[in-house]
C-alpha positions in Angstrom: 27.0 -2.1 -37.0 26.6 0.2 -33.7 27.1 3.3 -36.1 24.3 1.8 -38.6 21.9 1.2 -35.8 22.4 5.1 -34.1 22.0 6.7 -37.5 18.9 4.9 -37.8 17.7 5.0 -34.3 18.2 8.6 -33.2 16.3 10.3 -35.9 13.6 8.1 -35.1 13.6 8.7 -31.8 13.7 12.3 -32.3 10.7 12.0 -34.9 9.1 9.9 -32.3 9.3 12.7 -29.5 8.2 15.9 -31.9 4.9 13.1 -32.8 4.1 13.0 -29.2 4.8 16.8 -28.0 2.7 17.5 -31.3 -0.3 15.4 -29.8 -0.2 15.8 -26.8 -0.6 20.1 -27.1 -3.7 19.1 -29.6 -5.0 17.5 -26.7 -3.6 20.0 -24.4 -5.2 23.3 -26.8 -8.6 20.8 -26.8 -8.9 20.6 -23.1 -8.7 24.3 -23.0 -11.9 24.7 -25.5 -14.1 23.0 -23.0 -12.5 24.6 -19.3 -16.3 24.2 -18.5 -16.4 20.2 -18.6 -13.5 18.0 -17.2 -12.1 15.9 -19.9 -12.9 12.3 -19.8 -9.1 11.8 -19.7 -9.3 13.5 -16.3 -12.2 11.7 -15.1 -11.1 8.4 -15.4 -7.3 9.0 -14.1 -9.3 10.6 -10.8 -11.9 7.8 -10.6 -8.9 5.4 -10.9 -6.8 6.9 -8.7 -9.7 7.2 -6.3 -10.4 3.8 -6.5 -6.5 2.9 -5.5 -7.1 5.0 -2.7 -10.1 2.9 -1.1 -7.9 0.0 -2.0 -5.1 0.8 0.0 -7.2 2.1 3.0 -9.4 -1.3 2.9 -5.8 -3.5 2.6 -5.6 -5.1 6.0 -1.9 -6.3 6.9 -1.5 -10.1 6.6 -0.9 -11.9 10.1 2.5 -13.3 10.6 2.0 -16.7 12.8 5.3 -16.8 14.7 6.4 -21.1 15.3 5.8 -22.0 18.9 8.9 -20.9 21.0 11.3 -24.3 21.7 11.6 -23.3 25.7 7.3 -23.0 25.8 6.9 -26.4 24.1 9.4 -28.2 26.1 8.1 -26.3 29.5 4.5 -27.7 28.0 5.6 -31.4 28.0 
């Protein structure tokens, strides 16, 4: 069963990664027709990662309320 399932998934895989290295440098030899304009891939993944940015600087760090202390209640009583 464990031989079956290798022979079937390890040319896949292999198919599967030649696929995307073939894309990925039609996207790559695209990108280098228009060096002029930024692709919109780029754009968004800045704008994004921009965004994430003013996120994190705008987080504020949630208050922990410690319990009252047992010797300051009892002293209050």
């Amino acid at each position: 069963m464990y031989k079956i399932f290798m022979l079937i998934a390890i040319p896949a895989l292999i198919i599967g990664w030649i696929a995307y290295w073939l894309w990925m440098r039609k996207i790559i030899e695209e990108e280098k027709k228009q060096p002029k304009k930024q692709s919109q891939r780029l754009k968004k993944t800045k704008s994004e990662i921009s965004e994430w940015a003013q996120k994190m600087a705008d987080f504020k760090k949630p208050e922990i309320k410690k319990p009252p202390d047992q010797y300051e209640q009892n002293k209050q009583e």
